[in-house]
C-alpha positions in Angstrom: -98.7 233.2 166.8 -102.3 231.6 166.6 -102.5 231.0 170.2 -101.2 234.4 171.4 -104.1 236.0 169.2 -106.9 233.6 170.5 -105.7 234.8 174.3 -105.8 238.1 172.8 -109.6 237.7 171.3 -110.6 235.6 174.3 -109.7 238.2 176.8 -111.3 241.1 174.8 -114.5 238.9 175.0 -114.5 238.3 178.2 -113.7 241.7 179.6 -116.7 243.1 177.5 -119.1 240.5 178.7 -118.3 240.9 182.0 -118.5 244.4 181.6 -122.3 243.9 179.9 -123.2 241.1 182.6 -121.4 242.8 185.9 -121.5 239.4 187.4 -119.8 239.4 190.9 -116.6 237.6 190.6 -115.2 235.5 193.7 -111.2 234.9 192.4 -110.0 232.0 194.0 -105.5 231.1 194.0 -102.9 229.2 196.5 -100.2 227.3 195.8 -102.9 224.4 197.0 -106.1 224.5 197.8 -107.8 226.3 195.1 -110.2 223.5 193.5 -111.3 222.4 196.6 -111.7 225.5 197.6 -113.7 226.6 194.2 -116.2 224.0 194.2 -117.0 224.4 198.1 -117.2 228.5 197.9 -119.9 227.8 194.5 -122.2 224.8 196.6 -122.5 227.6 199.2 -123.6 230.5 197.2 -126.1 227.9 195.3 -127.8 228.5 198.2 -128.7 231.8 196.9 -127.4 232.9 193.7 -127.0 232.0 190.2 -123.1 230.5 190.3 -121.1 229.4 187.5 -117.1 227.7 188.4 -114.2 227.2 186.8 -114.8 224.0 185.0 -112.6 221.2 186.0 -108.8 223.2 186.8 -109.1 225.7 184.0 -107.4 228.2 186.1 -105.1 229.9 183.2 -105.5 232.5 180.5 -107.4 230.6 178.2 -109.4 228.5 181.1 -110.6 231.8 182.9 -112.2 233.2 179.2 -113.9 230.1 178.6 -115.5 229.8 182.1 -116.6 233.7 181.7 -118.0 232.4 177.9 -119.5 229.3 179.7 -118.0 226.7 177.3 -117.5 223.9 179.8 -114.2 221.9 177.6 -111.5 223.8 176.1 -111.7 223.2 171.7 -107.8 221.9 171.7 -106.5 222.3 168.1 -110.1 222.3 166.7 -110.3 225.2 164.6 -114.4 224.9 164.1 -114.5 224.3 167.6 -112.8 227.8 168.6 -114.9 229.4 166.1 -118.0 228.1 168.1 -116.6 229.6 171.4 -116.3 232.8 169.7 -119.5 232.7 168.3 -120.9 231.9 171.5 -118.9 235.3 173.3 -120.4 237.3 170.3 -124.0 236.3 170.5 -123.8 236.8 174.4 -122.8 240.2 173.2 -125.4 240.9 170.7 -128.2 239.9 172.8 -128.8 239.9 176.7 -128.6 235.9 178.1 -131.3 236.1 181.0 -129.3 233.2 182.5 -126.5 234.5 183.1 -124.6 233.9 186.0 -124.8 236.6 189.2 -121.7 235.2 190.8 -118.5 233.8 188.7 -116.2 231.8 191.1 -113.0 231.5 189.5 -110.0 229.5 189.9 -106.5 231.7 189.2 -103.8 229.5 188.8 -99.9 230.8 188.8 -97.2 228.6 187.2 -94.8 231.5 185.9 -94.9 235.5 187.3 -97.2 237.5 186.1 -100.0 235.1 185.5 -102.2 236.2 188.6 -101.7 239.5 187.4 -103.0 239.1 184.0 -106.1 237.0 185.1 -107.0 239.4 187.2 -106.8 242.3 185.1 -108.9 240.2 183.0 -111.3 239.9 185.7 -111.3 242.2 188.4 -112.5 240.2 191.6 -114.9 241.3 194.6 -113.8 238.5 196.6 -110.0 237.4 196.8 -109.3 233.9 198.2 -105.6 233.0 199.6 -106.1 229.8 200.1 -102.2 229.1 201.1 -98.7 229.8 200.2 -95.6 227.1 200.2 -93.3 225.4 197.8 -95.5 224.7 194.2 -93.5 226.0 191.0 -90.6 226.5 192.8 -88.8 225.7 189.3 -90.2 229.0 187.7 -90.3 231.1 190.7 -87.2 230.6 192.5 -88.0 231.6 196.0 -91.2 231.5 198.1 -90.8 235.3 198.6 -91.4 235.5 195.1 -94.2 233.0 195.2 -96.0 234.5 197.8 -95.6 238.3 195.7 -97.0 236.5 193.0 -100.1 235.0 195.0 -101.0 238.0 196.8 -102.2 240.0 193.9 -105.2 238.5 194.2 -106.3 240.6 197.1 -103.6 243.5 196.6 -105.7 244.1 193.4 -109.0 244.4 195.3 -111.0 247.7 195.8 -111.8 249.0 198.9 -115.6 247.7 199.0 -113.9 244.3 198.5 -113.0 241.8 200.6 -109.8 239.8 201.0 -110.4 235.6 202.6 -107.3 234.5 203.9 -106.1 231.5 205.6 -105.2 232.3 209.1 -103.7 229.2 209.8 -100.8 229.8 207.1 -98.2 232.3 208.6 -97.6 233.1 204.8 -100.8 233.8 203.6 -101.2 236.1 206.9 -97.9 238.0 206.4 -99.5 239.6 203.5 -102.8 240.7 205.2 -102.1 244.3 205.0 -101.5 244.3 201.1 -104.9 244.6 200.7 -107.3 247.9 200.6 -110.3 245.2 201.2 -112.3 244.2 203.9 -110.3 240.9 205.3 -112.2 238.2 206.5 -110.3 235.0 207.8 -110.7 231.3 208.2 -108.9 228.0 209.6 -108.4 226.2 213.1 -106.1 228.7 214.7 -107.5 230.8 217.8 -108.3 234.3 216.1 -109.8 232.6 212.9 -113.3 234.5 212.1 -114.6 231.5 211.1 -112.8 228.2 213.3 -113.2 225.0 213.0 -113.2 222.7 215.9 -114.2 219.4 217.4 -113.0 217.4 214.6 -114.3 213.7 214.0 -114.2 211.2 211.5 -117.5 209.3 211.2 -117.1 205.2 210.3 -119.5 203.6 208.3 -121.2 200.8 211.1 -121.7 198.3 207.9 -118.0 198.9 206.5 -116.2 200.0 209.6 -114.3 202.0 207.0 -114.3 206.2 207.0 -117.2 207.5 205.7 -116.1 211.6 206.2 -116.0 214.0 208.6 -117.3 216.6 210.6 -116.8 219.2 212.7 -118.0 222.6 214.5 -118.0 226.2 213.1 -117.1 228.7 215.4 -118.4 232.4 214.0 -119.6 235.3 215.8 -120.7 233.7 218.7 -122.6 230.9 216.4 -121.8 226.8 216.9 -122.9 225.3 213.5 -122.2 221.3 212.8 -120.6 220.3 209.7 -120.7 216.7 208.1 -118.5 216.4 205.0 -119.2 212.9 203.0 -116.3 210.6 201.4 -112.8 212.9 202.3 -111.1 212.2 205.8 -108.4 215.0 205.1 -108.1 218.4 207.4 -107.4 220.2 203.9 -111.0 219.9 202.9 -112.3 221.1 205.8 -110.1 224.4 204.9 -111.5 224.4 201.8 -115.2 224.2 203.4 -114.5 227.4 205.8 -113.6 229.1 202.7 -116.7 228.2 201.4 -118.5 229.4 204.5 -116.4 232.4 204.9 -117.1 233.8 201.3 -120.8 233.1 202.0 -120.9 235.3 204.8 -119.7 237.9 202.7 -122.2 237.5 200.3 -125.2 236.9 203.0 -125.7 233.5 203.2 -127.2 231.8 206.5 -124.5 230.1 207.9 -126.3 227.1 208.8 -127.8 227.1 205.2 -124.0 227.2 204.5 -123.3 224.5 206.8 -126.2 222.1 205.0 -125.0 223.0 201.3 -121.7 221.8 202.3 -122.8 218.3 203.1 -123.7 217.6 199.6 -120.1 218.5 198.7 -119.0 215.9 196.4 -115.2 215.1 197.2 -113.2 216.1 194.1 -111.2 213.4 192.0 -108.3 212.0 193.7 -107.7 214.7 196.4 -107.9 212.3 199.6 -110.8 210.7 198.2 -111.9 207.6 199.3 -112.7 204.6 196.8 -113.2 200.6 197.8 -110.2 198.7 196.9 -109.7 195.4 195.8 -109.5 192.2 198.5 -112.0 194.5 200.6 -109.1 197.5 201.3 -109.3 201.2 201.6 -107.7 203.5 198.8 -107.1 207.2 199.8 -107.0 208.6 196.3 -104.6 212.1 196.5 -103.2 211.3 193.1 -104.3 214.6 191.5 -101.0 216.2 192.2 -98.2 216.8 195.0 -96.2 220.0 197.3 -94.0 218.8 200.2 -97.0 220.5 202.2 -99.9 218.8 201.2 -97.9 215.7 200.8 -96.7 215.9 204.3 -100.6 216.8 205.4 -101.9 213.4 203.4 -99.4 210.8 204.9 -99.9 212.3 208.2 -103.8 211.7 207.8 -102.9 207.7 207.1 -100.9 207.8 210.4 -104.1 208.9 212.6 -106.7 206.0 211.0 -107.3 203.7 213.4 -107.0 199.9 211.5 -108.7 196.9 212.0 -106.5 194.0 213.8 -103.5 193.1 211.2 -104.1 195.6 208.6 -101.1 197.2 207.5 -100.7 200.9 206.0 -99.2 201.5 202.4 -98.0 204.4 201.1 -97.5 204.9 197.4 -95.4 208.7 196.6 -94.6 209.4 193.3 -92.4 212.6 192.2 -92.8 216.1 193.2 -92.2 218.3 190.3 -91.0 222.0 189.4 -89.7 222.2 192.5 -85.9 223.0 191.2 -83.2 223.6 193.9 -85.7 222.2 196.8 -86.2 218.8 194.9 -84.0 216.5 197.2 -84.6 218.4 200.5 -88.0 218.4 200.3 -88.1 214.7 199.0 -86.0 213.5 201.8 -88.1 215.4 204.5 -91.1 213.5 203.1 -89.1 210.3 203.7 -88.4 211.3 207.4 -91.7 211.5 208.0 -92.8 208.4 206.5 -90.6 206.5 208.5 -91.3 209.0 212.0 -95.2 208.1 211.6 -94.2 204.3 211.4 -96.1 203.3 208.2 -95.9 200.0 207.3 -94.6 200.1 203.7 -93.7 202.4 201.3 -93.7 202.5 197.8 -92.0 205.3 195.8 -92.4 206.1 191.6 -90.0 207.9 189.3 -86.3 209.4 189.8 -86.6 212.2 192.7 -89.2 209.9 194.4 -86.3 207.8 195.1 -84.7 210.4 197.7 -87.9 209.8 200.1 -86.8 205.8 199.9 -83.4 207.0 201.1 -84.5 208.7 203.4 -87.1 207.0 205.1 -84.6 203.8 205.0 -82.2 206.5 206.8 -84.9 206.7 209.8 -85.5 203.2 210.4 -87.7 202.0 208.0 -86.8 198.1 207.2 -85.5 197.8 203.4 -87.7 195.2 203.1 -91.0 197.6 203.7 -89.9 199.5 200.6 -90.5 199.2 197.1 -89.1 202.2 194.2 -90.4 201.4 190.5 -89.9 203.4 187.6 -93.9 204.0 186.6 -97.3 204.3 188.3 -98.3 201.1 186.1 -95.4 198.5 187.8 -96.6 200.0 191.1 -99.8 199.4 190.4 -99.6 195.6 189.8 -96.9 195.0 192.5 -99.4 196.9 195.4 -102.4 194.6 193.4 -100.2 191.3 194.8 -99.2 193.1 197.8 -102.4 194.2 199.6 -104.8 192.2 202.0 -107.9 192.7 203.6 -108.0 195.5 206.1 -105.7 197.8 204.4 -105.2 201.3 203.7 -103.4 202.6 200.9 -102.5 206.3 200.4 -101.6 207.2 196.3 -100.2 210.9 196.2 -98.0 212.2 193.0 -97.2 215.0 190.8 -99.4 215.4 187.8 -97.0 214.5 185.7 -96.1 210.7 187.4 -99.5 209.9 187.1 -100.1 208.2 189.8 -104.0 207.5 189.3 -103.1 204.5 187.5 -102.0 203.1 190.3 -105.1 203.7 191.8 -107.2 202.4 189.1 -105.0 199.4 189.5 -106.5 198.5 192.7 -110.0 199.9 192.7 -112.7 197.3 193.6 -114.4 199.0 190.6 -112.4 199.9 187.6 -115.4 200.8 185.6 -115.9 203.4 188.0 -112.5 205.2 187.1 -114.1 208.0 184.7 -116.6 209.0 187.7 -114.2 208.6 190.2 -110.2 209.6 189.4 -108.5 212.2 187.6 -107.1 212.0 184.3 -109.8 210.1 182.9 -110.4 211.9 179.1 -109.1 210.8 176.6 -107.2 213.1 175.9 -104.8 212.1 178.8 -105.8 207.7 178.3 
């Protein structure tokens, strides 16, 4: 009863400060994507406006109010605390805040139907980002026809002076191009792209010899404009970057300004970041959370590195949740591929995780190159023995495994772990 009446209060606030403010809002949703996606789209309208983001993933009907407030951390059960946030949304009523925001770029998340709808009711967008569409909440939503209806509100909602970003390269995302009364602009590394990316690379560190990003071209208009993006070596965030770029052109930003915003992209917590491991090894930190897609897209990123003489590539895949019905095929699928890409040992945590051992042992993976546990933590200490100089590691779970640990297991620097991985607060410790 108290929580439906602060979503109640919070959305009244918001809706009349927006309504005060007018702030442009950039709404920002995909069944993965969408914080990667966030932060880049807000570094490149820095470049000319006032920007406030969704604060860490606070993507849901009490996230998107506090974002629109400007409280940075959600109160919990603090009573005084909720009555400061309230405070705050009346004061920014009774009296015009100079500093506030020209453009809010907000996160929409979806884990049940009729969430995208709400938040956007709540906040009415300018600019709708589809950043893609596949199997995430399957559990709740049944089908991916249903998934996608869900996702496309956020350009089906949009006004005719607005303008719908889409992902060309997802067939999904593009099958619902014509929902949209807005002005579509599209992005990705697919002939026909607006914006295209090409000419990828990833740049080594000479000291290290280890990855040190990527870059690539932009392709827009008739316009070739380099991109370096520090510390990720995953195709995903350069997606994530054209977004950026692609939202920035509707908004008038240079694209080479664009371009040069991007490079001081921090790479987010544990989506295919990279962090020094112990015993001088490489871990490729994707331990924020899983899909069968993005899952498939990080292990086949460890199957491209090039590795020094000897060094050995280890994959760590923890459960995939609320995916219902398409738990075991899309488990076992990831196993195939494990096995087809010929990495060198794989390590699996928690109950359904155990199909992609099956499978991968199936397809010709040795039984002695894999290794199930029942927690993050085991895993953790039994990569901690396993690992040598020269290797790679890839950690990639479900929230709800918590697969982090494992990385903080084997990080050269565990003091870092606050800075550096998810699931740091202590709220989750």
């Amino acid at each position: 009863m108290l929580k439906s009446w602060l979503q109640y209060l919070l959305a009244k606030l918001s809706k009349q400060i927006l309504k005060k403010y007018k702030p442009d809002i950039v709404g920002i949703t995909g069944s993965v994507g969408k914080t990667s996606s966030k932060e880049a789209v807000a570094v490149v309208l820095e470049v000319k406006f006032s920007v406030r983001r969704t604060t860490k993933n606070y993507n849901n009907e009490i996230g998107v109010p506090l974002t629109i407030i400007g409280v940075e951390k959600t109160p919990g059960k603090s009573i005084l605390g909720w009555l400061s946030v309230i405070i705050k949304a009346k004061k920014l009523l009774w009296q015009r805040d100079p500093s506030y925001p020209e453009v809010l770029v907000l996160e929409m998340g979806a884990d049940k139907p009729g969430d995208i709808e709400y938040l956007t009711e709540l906040a009415p967008c300018k600019v709708g980002v589809l950043t893609f569409i596949s199997h995430a909440h399957t559990e709740f939503f049944k089908t991916i026809k249903k998934i996608a209806q869900e996702k496309r509100i956020i350009i089906s909602h949009l006004k005719q002076d607005g303008f719908a970003v889409l992902n060309f390269d997802n067939d999904l995302v593009m099958q619902n191009s014509n929902m949209t009364k807005a002005e579509v602009v599209t992005y990705g590394f697919k002939d026909g792209a607006d914006l295209r990316a090409t000419d990828v690379n990833i740049i080594k560190d000479e000291a290290s010899g280890w990855p040190a990003g990527l870059n690539f071209k932009v392709l827009y208009k008739g316009s070739v404009v380099p991109v370096f993006l520090p510390g990720v070596i995953s195709k995903s965030v350069i997606s994530a970057a054209l977004s950026g770029l692609a939202v920035g052109t509707v908004f008038g930003v240079n694209l080479v300004e664009g371009a040069q915003a991007l490079s001081n992209l921090e790479g987010m917590p544990s989506r295919m970041r990279l962090i020094e491991g112990i015993k001088h090894t490489l871990i490729i930190d994707d331990s924020y959370n899983s899909s069968p897609e993005a899952a498939r897209a990080a292990v086949e990123t460890l199957g491209q590195l090039e590795l020094k003489d000897g060094a050995r590539r280890y994959v760590a895949l923890g459960d995939m949740l609320e995916l219902g019905s398409e738990t075991e095929n899309t488990h076992r699928e990831l196993g195939f591929k494990v096995a087809e890409l010929g990495l060198d040992f794989l390590i699996t945590v928690g109950e359904a995780a155990k199909y992609i051992a099956a499978a991968a042992q199936e397809a010709g993976l040795d039984q002695d190159k894999i290794a199930s546990f029942a927690s993050s933590v085991e895993a953790g200490k039994f990569l901690q023995e396993k690992i040598k100089e020269g290797d790679v590691v890839l950690v990639k779970g479900s929230q709800g495994v918590r697969m982090e640990k494992i990385v903080k297991e084997i990080m050269a620097e565990p003091l870092q772990a606050p800075v550096l991985l998810c699931r740091q607060s202590k709220e989750w410790e």
